[in-house]
Every structure is written in structure tokens, then in C-alpha cells.
N, CA, C and O atoms as a GROMACS GRO file, in nm:
protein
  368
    1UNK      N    1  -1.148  -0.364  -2.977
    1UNK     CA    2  -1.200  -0.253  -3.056
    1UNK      C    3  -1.090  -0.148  -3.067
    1UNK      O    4  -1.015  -0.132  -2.971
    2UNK      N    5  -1.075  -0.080  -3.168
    2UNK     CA    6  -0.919  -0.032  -3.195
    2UNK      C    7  -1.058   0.117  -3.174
    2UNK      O    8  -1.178   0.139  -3.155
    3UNK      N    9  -0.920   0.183  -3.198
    3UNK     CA   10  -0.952   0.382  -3.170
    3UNK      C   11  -0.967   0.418  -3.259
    3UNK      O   12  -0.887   0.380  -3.345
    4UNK      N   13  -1.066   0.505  -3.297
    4UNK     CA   14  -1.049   0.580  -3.437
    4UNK      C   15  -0.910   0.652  -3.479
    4UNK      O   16  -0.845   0.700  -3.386
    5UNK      N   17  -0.866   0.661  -3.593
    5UNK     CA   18  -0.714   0.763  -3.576
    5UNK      C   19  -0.791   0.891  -3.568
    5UNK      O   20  -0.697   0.947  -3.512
    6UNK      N   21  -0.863   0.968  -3.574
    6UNK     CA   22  -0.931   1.099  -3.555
    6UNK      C   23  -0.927   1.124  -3.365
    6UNK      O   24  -0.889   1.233  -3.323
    7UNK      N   25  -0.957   1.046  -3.295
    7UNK     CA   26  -0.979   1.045  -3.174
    7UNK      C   27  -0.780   1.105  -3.137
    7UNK      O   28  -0.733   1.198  -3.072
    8UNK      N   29  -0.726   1.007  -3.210
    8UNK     CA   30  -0.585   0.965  -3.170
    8UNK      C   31  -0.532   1.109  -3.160
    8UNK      O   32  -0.473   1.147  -3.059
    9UNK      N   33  -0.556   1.202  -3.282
    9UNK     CA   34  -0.506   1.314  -3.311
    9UNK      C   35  -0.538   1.408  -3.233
    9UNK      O   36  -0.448   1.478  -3.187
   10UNK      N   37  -0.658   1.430  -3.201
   10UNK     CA   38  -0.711   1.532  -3.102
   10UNK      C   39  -0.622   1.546  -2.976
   10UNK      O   40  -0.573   1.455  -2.908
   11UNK      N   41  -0.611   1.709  -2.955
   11UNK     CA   42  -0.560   1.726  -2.822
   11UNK      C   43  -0.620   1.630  -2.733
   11UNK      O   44  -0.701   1.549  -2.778
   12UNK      N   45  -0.573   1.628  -2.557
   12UNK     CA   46  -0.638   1.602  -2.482
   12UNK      C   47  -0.641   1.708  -2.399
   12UNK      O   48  -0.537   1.758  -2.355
   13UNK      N   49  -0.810   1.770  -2.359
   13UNK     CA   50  -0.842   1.875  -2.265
   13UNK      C   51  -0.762   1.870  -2.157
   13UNK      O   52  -0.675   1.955  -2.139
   14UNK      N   53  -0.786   1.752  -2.058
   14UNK     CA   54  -0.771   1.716  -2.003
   14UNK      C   55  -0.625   1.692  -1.945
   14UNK      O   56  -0.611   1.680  -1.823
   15UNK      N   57  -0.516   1.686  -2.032
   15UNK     CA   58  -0.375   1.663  -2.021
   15UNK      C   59  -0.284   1.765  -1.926
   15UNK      O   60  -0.344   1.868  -1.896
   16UNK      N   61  -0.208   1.757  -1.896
   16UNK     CA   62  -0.112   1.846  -1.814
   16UNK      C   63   0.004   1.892  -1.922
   16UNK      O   64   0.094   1.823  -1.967
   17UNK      N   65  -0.025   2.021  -1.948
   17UNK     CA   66   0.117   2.053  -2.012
   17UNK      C   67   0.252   2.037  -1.937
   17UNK      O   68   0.246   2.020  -1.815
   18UNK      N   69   0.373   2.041  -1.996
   18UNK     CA   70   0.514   2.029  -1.976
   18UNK      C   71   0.532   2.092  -1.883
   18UNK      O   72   0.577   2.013  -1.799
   19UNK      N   73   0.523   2.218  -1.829
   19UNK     CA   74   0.472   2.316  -1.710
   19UNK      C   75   0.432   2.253  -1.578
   19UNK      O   76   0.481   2.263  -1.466
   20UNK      N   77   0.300   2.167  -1.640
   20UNK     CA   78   0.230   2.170  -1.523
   20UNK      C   79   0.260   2.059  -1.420
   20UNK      O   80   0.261   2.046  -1.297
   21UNK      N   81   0.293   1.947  -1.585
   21UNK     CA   82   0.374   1.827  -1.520
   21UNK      C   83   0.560   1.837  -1.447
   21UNK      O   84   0.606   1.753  -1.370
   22UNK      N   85   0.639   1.966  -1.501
   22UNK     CA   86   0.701   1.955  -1.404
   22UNK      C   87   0.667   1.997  -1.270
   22UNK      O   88   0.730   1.953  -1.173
   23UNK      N   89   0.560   2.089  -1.257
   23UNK     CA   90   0.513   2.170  -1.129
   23UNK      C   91   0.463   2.045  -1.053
   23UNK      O   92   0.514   2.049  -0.941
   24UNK      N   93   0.377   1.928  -1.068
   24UNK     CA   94   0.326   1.832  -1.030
   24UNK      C   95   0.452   1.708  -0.963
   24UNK      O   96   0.442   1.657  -0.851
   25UNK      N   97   0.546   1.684  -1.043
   25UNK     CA   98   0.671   1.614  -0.989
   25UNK      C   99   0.750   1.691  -0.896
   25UNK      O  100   0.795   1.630  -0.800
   26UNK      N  101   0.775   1.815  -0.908
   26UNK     CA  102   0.807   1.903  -0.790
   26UNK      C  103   0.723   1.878  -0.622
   26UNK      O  104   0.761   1.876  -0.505
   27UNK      N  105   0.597   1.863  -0.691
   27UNK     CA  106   0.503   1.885  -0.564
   27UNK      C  107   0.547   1.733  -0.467
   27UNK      O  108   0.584   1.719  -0.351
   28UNK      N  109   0.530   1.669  -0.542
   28UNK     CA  110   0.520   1.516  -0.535
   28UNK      C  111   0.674   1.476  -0.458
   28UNK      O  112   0.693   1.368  -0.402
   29UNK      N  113   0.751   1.560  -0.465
   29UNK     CA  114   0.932   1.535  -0.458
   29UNK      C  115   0.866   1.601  -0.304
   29UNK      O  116   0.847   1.526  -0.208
   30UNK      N  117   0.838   1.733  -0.299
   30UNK     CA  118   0.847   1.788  -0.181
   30UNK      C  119   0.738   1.724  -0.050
   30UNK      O  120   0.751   1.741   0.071
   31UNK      N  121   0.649   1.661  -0.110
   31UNK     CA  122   0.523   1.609  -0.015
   31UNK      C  123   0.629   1.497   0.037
   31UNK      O  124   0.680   1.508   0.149
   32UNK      N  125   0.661   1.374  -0.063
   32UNK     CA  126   0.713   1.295   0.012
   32UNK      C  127   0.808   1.330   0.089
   32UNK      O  128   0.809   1.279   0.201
   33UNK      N  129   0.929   1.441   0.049
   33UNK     CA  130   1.018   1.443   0.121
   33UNK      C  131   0.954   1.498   0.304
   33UNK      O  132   1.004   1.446   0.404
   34UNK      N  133   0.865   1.584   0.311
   34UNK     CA  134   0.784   1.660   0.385
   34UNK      C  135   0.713   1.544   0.498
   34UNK      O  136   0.722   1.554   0.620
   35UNK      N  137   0.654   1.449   0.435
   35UNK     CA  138   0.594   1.340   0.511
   35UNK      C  139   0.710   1.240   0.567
   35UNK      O  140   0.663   1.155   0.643
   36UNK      N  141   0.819   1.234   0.551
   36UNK     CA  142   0.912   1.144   0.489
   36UNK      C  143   0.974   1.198   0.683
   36UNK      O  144   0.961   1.122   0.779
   37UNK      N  145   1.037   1.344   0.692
   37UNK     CA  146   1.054   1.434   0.757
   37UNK      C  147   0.959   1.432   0.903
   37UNK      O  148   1.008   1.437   1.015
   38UNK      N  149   0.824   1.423   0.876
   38UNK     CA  150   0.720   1.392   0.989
   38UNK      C  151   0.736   1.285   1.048
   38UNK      O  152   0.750   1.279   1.170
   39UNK      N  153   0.737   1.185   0.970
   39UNK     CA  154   0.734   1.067   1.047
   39UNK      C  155   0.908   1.041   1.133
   39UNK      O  156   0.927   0.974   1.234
   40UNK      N  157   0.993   1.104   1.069
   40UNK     CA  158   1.102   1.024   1.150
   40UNK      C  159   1.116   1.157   1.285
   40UNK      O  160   1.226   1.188   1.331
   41UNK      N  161   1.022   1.203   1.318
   41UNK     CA  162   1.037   1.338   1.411
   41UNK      C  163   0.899   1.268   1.525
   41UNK      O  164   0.894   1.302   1.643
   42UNK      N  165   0.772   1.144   1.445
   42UNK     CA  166   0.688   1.163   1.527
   42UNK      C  167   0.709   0.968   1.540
   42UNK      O  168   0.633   0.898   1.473
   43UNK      N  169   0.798   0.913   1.617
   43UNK     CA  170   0.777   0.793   1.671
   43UNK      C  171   0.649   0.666   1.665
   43UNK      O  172   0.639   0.551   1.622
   44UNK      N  173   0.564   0.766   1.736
   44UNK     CA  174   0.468   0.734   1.770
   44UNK      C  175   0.367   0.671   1.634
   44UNK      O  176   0.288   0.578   1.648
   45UNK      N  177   0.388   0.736   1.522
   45UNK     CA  178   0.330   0.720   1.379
   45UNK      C  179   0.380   0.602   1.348
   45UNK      O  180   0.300   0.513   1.322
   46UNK      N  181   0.549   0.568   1.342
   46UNK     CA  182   0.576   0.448   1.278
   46UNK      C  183   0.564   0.351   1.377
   46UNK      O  184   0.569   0.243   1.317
   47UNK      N  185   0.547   0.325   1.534
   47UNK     CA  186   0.469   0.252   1.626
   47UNK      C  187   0.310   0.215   1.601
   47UNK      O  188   0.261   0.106   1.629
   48UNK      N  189   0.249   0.313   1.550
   48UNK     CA  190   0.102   0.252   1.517
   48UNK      C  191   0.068   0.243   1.420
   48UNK      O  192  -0.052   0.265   1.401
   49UNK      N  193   0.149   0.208   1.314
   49UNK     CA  194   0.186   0.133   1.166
   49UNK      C  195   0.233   0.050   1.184
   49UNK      O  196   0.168  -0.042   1.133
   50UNK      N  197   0.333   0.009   1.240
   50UNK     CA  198   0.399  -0.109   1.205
   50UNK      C  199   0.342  -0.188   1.362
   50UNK      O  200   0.409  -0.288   1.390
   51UNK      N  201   0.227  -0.152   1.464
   51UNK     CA  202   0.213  -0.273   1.541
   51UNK      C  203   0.098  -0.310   1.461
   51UNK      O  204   0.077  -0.430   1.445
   52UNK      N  205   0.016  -0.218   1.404
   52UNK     CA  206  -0.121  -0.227   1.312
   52UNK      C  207  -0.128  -0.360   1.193
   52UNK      O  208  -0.211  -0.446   1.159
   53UNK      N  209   0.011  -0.318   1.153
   53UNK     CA  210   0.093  -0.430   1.046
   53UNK      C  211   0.100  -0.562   1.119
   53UNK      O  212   0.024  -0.658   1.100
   54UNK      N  213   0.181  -0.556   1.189
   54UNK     CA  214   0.218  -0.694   1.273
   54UNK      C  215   0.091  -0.759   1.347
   54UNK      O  216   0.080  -0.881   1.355
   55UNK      N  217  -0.003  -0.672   1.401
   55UNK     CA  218  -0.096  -0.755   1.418
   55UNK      C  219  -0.180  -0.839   1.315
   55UNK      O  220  -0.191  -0.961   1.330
   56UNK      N  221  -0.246  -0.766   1.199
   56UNK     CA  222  -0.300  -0.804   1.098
   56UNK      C  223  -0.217  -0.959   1.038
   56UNK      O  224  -0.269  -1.068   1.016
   57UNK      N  225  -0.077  -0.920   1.026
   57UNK     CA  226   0.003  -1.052   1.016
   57UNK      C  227   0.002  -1.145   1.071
   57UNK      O  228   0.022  -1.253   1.016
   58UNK      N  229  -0.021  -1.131   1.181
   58UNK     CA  230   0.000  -1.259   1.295
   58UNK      C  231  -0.120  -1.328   1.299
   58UNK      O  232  -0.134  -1.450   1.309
   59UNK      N  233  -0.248  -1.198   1.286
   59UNK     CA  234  -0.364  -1.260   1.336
   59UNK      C  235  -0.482  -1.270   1.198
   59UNK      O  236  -0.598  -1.311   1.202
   60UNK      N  237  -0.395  -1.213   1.068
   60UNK     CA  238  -0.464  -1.251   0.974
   60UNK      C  239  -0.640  -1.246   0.970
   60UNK      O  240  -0.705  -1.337   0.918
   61UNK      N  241  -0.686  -1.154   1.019
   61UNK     CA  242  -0.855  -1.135   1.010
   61UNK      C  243  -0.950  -1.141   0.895
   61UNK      O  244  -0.906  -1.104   0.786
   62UNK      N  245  -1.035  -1.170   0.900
   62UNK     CA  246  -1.101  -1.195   0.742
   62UNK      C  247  -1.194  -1.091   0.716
   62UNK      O  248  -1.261  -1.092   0.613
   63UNK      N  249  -1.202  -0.999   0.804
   63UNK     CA  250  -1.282  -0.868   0.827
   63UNK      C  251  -1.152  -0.736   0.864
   63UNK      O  252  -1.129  -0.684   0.973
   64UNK      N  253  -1.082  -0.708   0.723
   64UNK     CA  254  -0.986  -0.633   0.792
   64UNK      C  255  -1.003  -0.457   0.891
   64UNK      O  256  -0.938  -0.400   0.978
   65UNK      N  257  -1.154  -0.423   0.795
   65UNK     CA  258  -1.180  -0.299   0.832
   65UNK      C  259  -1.258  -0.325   0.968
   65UNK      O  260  -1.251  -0.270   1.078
   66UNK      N  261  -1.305  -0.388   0.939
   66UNK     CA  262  -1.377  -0.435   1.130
   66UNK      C  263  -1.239  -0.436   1.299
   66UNK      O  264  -1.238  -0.399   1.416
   67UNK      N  265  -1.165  -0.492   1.217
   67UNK     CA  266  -1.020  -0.537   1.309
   67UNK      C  267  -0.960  -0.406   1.283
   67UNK      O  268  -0.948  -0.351   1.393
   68UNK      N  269  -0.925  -0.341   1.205
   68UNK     CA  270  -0.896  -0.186   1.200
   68UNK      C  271  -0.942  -0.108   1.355
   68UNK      O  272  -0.875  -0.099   1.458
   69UNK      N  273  -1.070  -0.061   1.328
   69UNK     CA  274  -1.136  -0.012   1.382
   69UNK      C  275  -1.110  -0.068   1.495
   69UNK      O  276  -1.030   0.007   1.552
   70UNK      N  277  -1.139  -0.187   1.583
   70UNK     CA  278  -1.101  -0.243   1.710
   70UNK      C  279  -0.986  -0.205   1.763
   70UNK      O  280  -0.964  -0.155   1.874
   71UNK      N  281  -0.876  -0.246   1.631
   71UNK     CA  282  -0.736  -0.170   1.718
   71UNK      C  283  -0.708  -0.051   1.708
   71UNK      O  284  -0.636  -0.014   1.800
   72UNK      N  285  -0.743   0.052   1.613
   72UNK     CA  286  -0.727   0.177   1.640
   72UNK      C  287  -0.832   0.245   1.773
   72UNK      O  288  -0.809   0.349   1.835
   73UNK      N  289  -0.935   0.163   1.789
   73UNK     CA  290  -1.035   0.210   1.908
   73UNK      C  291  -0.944   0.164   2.039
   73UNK      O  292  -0.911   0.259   2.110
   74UNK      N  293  -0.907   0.056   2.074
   74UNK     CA  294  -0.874  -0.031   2.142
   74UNK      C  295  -0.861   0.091   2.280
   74UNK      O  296  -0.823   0.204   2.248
   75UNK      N  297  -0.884   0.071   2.386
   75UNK     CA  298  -0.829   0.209   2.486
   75UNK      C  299  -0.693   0.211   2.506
   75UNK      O  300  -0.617   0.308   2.506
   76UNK      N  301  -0.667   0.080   2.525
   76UNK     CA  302  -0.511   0.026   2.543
   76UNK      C  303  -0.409   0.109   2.471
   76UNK      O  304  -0.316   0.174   2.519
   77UNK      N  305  -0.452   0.092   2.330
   77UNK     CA  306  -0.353   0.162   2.288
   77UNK      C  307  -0.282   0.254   2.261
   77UNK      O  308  -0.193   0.254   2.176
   78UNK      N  309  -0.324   0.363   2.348
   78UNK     CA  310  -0.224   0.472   2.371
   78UNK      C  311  -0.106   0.428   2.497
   78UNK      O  312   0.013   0.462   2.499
   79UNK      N  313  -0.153   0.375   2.561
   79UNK     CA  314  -0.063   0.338   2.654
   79UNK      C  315   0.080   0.244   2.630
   79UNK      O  316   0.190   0.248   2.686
   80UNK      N  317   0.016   0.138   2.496
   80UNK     CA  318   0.127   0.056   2.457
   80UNK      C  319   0.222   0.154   2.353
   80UNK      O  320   0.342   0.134   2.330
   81UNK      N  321   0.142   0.263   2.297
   81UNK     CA  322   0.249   0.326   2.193
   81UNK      C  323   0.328   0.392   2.299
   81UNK      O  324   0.449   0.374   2.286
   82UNK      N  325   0.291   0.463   2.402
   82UNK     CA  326   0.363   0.520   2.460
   82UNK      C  327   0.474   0.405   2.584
   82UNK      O  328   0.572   0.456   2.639
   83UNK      N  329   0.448   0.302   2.600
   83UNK     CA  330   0.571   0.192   2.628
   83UNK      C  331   0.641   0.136   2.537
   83UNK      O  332   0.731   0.057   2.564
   84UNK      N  333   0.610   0.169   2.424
   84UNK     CA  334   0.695   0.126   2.311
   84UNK      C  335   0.789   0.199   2.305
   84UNK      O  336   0.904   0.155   2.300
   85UNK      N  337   0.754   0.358   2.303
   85UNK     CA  338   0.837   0.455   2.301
   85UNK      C  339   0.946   0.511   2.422
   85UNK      O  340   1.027   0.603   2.436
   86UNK      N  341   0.912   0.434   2.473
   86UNK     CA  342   0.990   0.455   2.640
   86UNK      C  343   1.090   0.343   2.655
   86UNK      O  344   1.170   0.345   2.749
   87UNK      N  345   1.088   0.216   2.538
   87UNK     CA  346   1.176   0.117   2.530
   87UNK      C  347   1.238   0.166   2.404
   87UNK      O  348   1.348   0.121   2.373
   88UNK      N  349   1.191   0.238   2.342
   88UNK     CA  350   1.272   0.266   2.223
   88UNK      C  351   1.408   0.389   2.275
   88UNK      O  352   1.526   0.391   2.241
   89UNK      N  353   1.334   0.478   2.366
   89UNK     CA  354   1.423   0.562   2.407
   89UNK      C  355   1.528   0.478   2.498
   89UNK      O  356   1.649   0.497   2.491
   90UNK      N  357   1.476   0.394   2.574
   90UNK     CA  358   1.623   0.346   2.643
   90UNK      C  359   1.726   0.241   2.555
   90UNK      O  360   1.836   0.202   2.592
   91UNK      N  361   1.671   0.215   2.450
   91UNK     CA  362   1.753   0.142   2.332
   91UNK      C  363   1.849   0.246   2.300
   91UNK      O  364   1.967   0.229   2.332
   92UNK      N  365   1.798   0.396   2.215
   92UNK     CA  366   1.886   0.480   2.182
   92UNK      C  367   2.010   0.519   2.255
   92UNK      O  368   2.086   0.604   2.208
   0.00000   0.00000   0.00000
């Protein structure tokens, strides 16, 4: 079903002017750079991402949000992020 050309022409309310869209790529430059900044300051973040990752990989679950929840509950795992991080420091 094609568009009316009347539709085509009409502003869009809705649109971001030139303004707003550079203000929006600005934001977007500084968030990532900002998050980007957090994580290489907080260890511990890219330890319970990437074991979160590696488990799901290995162990492939067919219920991923169920297995989520288990390993982010797990009690254990504050203890393994924090031996992770205690082998990471004697690596450095």
C-alpha cells in the first residue's frame, strides 16, 4: 500500500529539528563516553558481564531469564567476582 503524497508533504510533529538532533548526538557521544569511563574504573562490572556471558555460552539454557536470575542471585557470587579481581590484580 503506497502513502498518499499529501501525507508525504506534511511536516512531522513529531521530528527533531537540526538543533535538537545535534543536541541528541552530543548527548549520546557523552553518555557513551561517560559509561565507557565507569566501567574501565569499576572491574567488578566487566567480571559480572563477561562471567554472565561465558556461562550462558557454555551452558546454553533454554530459559535464559530464569538462569539470569539464578546467577545474578547465586550467594556465591560476590565472592567469585571478588577472586577474580584479586587474580586480576596480581596479573597487573
Amino acid at each position: 500500500m503506497e502513502t498518499p503524497p499529501s501525507l508525504l508533504q506534511r511536516p512531522d510533529p513529531g521530528a527533531l529539528s537540526a538543533a535538537q538532533l545535534e543536541q541528541l548526538r552530543k548527548f549520546k557521544i557523552q553518555t557513551r563516553i561517560a559509561n565507557e569511563k565507569y566501567l574501565r574504573t569499576h572491574k567488578e562490572a566487566e567480571w559480572l558481564i563477561s562471567g554472565f556471558f561465558r556461562e550462558i555460552f557454555l551452558k546454553r539454557p533454554d530459559n535464559i531469564l530464569e538462569f539470569a536470575a539464578d546467577y545474578f542471585t547465586d550467594p556465591r557470587l560476590p565472592s567469585k567476582i571478588h577472586m577474580q579481581l584479586i587474580k586480576d590484580k596480581k596479573v597487573a
